[in-house]
N, C-alpha and C positions, 0 to 999 in steps of 0.2 A: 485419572481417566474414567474409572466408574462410579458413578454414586446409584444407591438406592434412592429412591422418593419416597423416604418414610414419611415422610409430611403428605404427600398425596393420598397413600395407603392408611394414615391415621383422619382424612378429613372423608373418604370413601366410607370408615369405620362409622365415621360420627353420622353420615348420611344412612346409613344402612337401620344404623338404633334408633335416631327419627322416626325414618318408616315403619320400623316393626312396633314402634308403641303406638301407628295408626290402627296397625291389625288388633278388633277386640279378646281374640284369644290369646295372646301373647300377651294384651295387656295385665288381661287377667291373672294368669299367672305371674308376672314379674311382682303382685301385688306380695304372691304367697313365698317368693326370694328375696323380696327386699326384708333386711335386716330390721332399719329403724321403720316404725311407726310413724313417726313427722319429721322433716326435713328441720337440723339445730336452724333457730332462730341466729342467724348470722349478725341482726341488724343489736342487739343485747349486748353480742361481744366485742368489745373495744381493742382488743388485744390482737395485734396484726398476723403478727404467725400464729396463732391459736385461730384464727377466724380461716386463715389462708389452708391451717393441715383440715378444718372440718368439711369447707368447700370442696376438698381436694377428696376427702374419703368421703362424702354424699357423691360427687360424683363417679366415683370409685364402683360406690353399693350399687348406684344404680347401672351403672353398666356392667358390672358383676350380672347382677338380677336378670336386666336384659337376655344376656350369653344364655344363663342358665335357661330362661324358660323357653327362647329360641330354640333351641338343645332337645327340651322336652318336646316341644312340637313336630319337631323333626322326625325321632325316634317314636314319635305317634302315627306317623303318616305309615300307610299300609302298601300305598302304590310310589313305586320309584320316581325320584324328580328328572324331571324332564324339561328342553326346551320349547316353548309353544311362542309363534310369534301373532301379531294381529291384520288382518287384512295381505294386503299383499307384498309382506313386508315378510324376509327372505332371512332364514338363518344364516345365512355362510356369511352376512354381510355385519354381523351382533359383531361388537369389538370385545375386545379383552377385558374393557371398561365395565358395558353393561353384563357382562357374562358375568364377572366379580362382583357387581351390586345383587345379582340374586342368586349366587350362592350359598351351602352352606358355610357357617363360621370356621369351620375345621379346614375346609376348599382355600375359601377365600385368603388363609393366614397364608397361605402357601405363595400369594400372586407375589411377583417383582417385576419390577421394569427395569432394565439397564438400557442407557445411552451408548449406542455402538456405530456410531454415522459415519466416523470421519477415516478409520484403519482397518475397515473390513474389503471382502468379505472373509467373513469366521467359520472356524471351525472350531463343535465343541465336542467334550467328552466328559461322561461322567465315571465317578469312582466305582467301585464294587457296590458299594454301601447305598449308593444313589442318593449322597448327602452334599459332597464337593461335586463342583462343576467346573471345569476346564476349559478356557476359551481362549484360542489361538490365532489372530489377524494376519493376514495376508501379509500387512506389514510392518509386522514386526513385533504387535504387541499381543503379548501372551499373560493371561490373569488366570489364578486360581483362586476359585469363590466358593464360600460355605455358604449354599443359597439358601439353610431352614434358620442360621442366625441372619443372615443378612451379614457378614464380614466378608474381607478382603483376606483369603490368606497370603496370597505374594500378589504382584504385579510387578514385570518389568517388558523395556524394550529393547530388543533383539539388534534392531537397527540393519535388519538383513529380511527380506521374504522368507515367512513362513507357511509350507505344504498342510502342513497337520501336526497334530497334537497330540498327547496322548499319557494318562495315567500308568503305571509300570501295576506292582500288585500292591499299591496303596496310597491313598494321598499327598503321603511323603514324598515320593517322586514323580515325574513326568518325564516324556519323551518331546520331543520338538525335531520334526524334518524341516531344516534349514536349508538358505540357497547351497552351501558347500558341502556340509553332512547333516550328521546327527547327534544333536546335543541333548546332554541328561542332565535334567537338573533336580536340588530340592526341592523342601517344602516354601522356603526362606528365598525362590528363589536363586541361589546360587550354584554356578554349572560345577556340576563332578565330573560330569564325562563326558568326552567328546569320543563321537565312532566313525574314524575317518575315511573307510571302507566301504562305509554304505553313501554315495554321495548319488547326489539328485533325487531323492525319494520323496514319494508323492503321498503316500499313505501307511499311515503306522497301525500297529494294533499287537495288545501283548497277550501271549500267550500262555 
């Protein structure tokens, strides 16, 4: 039910390193991170997987190189980065898209998309750690997600209305206000404990 768009997030990457080799100061530096001197003569080696790992580490160096001098530019700038739009064209209206094409690299690793249309609306929570993220649908479906890897640690469905969700004091476990009670489960997804006492409850939170 969730996928990330790695493949979106990785052709946003490839648009971003285009543009920063138009800026002449970043070109410049990427000249003094790039490793090799000349790009290997590909067209020389007849050898398929030798020709395929050199392609693969030029392009490696040079987006290495990229980051780095990016990196440097950044930690150059004296005045903080800011939004600035043009004419009369309106911040609140910049999507998630163009926000991640200019930020910085450190920012933008962080962006995900998730597909949530059809079993909301959600409610989420995060860990202590603010690393797992917790998402629990109205109907039924409940995922727990490592959002800084991009994995899935459990996902199932409940097949009953769910109020709220909720982390206990670690990843390991979660709460879930169900239409009848209150169910605990692991990390693995599987319920340890049912709390039959608390029934109808709208809103969780551990203390």
């Amino acid at each position: 039910m969730l996928s990330f768009t790695a493949q979106k997030r990785r052709n946003l990457e490839k648009q971003r390193e285009k543009k920063a080799l138009e800026n002449d100061k970043i070109k410049k530096r990427v000249r003094k991170y790039t490793r090799m001197t000349e790009k290997p003569v590909l067209k020389q080696v007849s050898h398929y997987g030798l020709k395929t790992s050199l392609r693969k580490a030029d392009e490696e160096g040079t987006r290495s190189a990229i980051h780095a001098a990016r990196a440097e530019l950044i930690h150059l700038q004296e005045k903080p980065g800011k939004i600035e739009t043009e004419g009369m064209e309106k911040t609140y209206k910049l999507t998630q898209e163009e926000i991640m094409e200019a930020a910085p690299l450190a920012a933008s690793r962080q962006y995900f998309d998730l597909k949530l249309n059809e079993l909301g609306p959600y409610n989420i929570n995060y860990s202590q750690s603010g690393r797992h993220l917790l998402l629990g649908g109205r109907k039924g479906h409940i995922a727990s997600v490592d959002w800084q890897r991009k994995t899935i640690d459990c996902e199932i469905q409940v097949m009953e209305t769910t109020r709220d969700i909720h982390y206990l004091h670690s990843e390991k476990f979660f709460a879930a206000a169900q239409k009848r009670c209150v169910y605990i489960y692991d990390s693995s997804g599987t319920e340890i404990h049912r709390i039959d006492k608390l029934e109808s409850v709208n809103k969780l939170t551990f203390l």
